[in-house]
C-alpha positions as YAML, in Angstrom:
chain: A
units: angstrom
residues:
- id: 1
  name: UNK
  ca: [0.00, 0.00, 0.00]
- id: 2
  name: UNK
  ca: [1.30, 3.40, -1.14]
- id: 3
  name: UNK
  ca: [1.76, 6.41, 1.95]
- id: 4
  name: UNK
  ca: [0.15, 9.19, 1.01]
- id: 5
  name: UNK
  ca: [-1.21, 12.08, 2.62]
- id: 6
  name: UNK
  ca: [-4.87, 10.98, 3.25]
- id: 7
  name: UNK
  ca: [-3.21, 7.45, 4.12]
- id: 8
  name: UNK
  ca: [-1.46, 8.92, 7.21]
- id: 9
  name: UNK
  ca: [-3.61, 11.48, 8.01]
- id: 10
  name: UNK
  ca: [-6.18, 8.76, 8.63]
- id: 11
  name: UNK
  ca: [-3.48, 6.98, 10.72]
- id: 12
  name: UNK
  ca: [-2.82, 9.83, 12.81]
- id: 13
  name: UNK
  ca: [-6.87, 10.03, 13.95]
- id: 14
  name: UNK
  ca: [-5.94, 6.33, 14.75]
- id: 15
  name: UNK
  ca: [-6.75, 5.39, 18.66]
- id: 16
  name: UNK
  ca: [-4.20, 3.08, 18.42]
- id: 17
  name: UNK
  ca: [-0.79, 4.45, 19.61]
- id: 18
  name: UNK
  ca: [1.18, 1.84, 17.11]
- id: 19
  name: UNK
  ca: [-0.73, 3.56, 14.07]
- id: 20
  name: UNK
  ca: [-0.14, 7.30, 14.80]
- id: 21
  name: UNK
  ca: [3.41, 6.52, 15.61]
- id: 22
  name: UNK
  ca: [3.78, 4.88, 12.25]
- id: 23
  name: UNK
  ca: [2.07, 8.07, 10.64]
- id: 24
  name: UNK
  ca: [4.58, 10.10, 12.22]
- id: 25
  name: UNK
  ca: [7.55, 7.81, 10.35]
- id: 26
  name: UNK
  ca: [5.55, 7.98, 7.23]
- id: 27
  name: UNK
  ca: [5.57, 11.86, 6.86]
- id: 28
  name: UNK
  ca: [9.56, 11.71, 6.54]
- id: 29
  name: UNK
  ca: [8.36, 10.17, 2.96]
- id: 30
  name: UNK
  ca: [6.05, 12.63, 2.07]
- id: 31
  name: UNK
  ca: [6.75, 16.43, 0.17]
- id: 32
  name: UNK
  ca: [8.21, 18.69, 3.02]
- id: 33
  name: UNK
  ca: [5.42, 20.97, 2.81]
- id: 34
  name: UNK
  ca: [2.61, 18.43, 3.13]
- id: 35
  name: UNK
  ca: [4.85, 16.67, 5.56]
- id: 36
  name: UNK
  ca: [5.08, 20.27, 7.61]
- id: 37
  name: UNK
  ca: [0.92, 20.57, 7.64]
- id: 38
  name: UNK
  ca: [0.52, 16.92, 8.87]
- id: 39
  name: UNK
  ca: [3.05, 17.27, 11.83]
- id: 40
  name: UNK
  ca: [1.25, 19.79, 13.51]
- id: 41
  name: UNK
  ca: [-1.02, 17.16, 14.61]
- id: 42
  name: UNK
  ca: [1.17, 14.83, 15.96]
- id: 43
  name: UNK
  ca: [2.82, 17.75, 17.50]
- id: 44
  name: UNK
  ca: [-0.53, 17.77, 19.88]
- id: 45
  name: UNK
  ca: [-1.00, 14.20, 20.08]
- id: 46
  name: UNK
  ca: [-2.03, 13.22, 23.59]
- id: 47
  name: UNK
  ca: [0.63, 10.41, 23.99]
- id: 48
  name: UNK
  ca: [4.37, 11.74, 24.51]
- id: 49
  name: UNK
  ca: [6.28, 9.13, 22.46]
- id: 50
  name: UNK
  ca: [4.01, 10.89, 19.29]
- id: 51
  name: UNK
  ca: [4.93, 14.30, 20.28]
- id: 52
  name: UNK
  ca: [8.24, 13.47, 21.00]
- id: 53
  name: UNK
  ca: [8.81, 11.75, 17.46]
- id: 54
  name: UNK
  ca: [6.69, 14.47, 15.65]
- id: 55
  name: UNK
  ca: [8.98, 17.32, 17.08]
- id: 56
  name: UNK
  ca: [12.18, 15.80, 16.50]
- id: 57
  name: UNK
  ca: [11.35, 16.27, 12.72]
- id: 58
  name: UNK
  ca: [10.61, 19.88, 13.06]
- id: 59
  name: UNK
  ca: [14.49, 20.46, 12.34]
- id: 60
  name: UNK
  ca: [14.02, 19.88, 8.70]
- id: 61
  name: UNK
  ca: [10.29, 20.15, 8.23]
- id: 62
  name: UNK
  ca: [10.49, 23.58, 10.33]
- id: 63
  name: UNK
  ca: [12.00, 25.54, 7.10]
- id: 64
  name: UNK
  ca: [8.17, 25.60, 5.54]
- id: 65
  name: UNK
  ca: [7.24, 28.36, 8.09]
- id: 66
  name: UNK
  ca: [9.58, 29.98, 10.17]
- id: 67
  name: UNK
  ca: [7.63, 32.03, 12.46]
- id: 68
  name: UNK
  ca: [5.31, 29.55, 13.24]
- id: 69
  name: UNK
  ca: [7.96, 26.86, 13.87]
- id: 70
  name: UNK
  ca: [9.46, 29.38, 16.38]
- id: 71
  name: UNK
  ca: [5.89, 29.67, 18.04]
- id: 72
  name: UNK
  ca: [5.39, 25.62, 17.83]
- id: 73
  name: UNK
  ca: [8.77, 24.49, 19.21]
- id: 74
  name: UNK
  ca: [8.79, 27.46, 21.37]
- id: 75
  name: UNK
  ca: [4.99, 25.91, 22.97]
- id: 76
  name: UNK
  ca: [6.46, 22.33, 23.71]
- id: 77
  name: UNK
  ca: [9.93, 23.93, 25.32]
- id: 78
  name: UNK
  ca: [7.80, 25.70, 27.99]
- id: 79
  name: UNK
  ca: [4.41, 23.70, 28.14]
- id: 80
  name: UNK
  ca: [5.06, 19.92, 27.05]
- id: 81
  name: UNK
  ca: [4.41, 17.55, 30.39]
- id: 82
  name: UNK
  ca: [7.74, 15.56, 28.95]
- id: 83
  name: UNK
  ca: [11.17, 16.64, 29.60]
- id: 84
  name: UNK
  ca: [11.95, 14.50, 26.56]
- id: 85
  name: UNK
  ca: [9.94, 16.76, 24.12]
- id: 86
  name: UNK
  ca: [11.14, 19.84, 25.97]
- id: 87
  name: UNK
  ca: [14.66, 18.36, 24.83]
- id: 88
  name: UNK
  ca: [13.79, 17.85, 21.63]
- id: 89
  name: UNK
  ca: [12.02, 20.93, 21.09]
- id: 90
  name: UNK
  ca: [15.68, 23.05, 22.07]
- id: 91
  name: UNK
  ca: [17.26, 20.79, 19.84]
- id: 92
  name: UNK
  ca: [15.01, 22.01, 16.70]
- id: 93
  name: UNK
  ca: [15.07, 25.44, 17.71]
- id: 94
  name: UNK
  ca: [18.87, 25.71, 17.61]
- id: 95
  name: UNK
  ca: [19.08, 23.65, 14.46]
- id: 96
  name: UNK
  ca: [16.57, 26.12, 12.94]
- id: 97
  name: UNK
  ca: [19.00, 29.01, 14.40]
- id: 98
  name: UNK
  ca: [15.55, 30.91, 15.73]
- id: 99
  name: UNK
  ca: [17.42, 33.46, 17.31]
- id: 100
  name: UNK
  ca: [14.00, 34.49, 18.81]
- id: 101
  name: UNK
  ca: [13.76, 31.91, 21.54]
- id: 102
  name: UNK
  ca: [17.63, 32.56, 22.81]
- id: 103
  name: UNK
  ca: [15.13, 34.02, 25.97]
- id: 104
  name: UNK
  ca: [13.03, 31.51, 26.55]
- id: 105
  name: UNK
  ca: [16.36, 28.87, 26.31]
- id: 106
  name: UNK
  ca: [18.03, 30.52, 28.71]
- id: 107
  name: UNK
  ca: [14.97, 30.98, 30.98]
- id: 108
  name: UNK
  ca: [14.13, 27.69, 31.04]
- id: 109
  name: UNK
  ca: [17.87, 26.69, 31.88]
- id: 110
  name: UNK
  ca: [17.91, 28.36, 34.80]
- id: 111
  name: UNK
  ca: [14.72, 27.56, 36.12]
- id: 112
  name: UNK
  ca: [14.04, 23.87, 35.05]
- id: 113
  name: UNK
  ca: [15.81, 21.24, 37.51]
- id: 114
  name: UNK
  ca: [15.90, 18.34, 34.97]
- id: 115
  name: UNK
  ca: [20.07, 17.73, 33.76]
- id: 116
  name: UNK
  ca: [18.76, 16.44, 30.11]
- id: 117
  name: UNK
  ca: [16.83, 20.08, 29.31]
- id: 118
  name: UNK
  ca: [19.72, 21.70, 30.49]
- id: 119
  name: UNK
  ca: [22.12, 19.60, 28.71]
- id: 120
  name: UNK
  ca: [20.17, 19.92, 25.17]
- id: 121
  name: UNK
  ca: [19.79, 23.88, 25.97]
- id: 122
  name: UNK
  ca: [23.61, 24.11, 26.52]
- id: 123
  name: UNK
  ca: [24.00, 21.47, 23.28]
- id: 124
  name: UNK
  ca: [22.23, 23.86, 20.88]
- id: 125
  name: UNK
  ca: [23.19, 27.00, 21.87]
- id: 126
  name: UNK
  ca: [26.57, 26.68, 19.91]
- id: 127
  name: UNK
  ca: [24.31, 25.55, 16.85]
- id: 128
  name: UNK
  ca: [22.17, 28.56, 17.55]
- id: 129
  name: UNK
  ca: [25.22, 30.70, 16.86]
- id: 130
  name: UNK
  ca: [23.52, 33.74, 18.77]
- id: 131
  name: UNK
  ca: [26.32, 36.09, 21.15]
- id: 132
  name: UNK
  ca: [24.17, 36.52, 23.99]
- id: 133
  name: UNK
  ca: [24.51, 32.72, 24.21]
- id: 134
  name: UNK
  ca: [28.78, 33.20, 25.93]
- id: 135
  name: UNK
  ca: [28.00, 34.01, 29.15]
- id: 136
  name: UNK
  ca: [25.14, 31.20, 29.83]
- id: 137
  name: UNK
  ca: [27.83, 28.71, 27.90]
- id: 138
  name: UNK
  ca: [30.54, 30.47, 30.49]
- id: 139
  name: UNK
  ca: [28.74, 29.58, 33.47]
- id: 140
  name: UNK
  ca: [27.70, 25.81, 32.02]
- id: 141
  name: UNK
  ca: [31.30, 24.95, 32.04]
- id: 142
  name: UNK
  ca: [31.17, 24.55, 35.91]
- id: 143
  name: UNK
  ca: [28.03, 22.34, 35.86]
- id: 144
  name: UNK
  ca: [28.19, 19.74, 38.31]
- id: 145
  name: UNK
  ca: [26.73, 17.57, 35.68]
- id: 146
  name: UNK
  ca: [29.80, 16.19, 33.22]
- id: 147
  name: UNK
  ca: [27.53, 15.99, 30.10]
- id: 148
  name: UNK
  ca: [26.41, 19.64, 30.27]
- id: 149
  name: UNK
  ca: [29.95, 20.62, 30.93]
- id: 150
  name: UNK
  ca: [31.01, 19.32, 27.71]
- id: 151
  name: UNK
  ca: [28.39, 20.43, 25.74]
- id: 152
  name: UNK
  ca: [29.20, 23.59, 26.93]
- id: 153
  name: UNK
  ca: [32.88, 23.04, 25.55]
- id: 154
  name: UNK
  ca: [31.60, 22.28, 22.69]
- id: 155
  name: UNK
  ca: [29.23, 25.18, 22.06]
- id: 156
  name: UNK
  ca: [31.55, 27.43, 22.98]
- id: 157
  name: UNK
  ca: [33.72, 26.03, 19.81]
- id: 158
  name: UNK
  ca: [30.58, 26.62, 18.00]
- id: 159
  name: UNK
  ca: [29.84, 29.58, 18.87]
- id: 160
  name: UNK
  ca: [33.31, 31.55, 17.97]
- id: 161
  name: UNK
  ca: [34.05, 33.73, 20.69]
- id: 162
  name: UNK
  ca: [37.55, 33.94, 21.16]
- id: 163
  name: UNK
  ca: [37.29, 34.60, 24.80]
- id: 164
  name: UNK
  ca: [36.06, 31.39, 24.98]
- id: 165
  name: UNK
  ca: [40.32, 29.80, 24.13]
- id: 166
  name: UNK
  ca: [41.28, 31.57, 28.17]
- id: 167
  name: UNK
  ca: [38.08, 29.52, 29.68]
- id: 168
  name: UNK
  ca: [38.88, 26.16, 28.45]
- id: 169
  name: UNK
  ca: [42.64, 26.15, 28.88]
- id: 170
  name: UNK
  ca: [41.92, 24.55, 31.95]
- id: 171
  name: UNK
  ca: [40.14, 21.90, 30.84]
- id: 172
  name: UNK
  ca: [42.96, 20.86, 28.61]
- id: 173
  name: UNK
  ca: [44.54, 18.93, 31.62]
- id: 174
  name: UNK
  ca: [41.51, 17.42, 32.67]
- id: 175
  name: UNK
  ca: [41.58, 13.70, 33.73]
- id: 176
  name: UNK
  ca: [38.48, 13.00, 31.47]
- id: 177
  name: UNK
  ca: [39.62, 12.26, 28.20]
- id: 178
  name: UNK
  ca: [36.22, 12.95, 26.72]
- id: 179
  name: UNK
  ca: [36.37, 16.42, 27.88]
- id: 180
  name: UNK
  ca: [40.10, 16.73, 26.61]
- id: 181
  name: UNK
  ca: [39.18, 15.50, 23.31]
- id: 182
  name: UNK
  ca: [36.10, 18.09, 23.03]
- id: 183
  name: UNK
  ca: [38.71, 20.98, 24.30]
- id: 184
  name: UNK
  ca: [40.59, 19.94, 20.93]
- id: 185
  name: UNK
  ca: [37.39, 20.17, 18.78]
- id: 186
  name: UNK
  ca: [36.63, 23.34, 19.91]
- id: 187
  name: UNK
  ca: [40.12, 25.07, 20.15]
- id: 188
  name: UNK
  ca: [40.23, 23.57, 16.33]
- id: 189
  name: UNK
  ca: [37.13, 25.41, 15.64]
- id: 190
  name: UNK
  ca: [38.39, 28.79, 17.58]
- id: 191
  name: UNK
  ca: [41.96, 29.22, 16.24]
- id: 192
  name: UNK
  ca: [44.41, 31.67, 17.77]
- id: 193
  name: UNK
  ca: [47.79, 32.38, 18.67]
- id: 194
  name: UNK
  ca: [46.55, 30.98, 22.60]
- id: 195
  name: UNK
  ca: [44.81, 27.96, 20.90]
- id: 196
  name: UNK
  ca: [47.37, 27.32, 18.82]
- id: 197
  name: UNK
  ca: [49.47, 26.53, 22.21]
- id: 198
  name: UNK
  ca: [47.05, 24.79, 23.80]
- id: 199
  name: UNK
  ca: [46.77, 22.49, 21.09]
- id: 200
  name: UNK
  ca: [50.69, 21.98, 20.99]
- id: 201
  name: UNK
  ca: [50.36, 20.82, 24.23]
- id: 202
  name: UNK
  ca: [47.45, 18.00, 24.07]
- id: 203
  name: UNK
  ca: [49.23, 16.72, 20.70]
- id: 204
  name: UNK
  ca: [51.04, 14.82, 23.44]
- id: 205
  name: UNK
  ca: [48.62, 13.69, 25.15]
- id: 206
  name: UNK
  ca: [48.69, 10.09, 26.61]
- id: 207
  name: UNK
  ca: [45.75, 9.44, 24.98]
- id: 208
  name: UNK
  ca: [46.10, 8.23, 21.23]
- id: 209
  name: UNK
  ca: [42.82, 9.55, 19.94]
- id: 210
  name: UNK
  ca: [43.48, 13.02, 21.59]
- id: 211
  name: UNK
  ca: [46.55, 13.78, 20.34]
- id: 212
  name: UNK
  ca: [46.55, 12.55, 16.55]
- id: 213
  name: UNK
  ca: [42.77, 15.21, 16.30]
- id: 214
  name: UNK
  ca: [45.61, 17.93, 18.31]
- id: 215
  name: UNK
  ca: [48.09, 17.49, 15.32]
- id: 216
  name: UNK
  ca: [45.74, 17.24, 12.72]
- id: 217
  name: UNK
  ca: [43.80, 20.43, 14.56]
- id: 218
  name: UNK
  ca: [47.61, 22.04, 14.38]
- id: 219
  name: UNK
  ca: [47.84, 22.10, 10.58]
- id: 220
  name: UNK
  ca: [44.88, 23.76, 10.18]
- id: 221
  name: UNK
  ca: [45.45, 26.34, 13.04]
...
């Protein structure tokens, strides 16, 4: 049987959780701007795996419509009952680069106490590209939670700033590997006479994987 649009909108009305699900798989197949329309539904669905699933597309299906993306993905960030489709709601809304809802990110950073919202805040601020974003990325690097922290190296790459290259210097002797290996990603992505040092430094690291990304980081710098 063929998916089309009347195929899946019918499965989305489905009571059955297994059919709306698969309705929300099927719009990946259909044209982006029928696909767009049809999401909106599942965006509302009453069952979080649905909403979850629906809003994770809104990355590429967003482009149809801008503003009202923003004021979709913007909706399940504050309101959703599921810190999962909060998540994946920042996630979109940083892919999208909706400068708009920097605010609302950083709002609900500071006053949500759930580590995975604050993690995929931190995450796509550096895809979000916006300035205001340093200081909030500044203050992330001394999270308490490890995941955050590096996400916060990592944005900070992203983002550009090079007052970011003094900040993570420290980190460059950390006894995490991970986050030594994300301080080379980002100093790559910074460049500078300061990174350029850093970098000289962890191309000895103990760590194989760490140091061959540091000299390959070096010829670029």
């Amino acid at each position: 049987m063929s998916i089309t649009p009347e195929s899946v909108k019918q499965l989305l009305s489905s009571e059955n959780l297994g059919d709306r699900l698969r309705a929300v798989n099927q719009i990946r197949q259909l044209e982006p701007a029928i696909g767009f329309e049809l999401i909106q539904s599942a965006i509302g669905d009453s069952n979080s795996r649905v909403r979850y699933s629906a809003v994770s597309q809104m990355d590429t299906l967003g482009t149809q419509d801008l503003q009202l993306s923003l004021d979709i993905l913007r909706d399940r960030l504050v309101h959703d009952s599921e810190v999962d489709v909060q998540a994946a709601a920042a996630d979109c809304l940083g892919a999208l680069k909706l400068h708009e809802a920097f605010e609302d990110l950083q709002n609900l950073y500071y006053t949500t106490t759930e580590w995975l919202i604050q993690f995929s805040i931190i995450a796509t601020l550096g895809e979000l590209g916006d300035p205001r974003a340093f200081e909030l990325l500044k203050e992330a690097l001394s999270s308490e939670n490890e995941l955050v922290q590096t996400a916060a190296i990592s944005s900070l790459g992203d983002l550009g700033d090079l007052q970011a290259v003094p900040l993570l210097a420290p980190y460059a002797t950390n006894p995490d590997w991970q986050i030594r290996y994300r301080v080379v990603q980002a100093l790559d992505r910074l460049g500078s006479a300061e990174a350029k040092s850093i970098l000289e430094t962890l191309a000895d690291d103990e760590v194989d994987a760490i140091a061959t990304e540091a000299k390959q980081s070096l010829q670029s710098v």
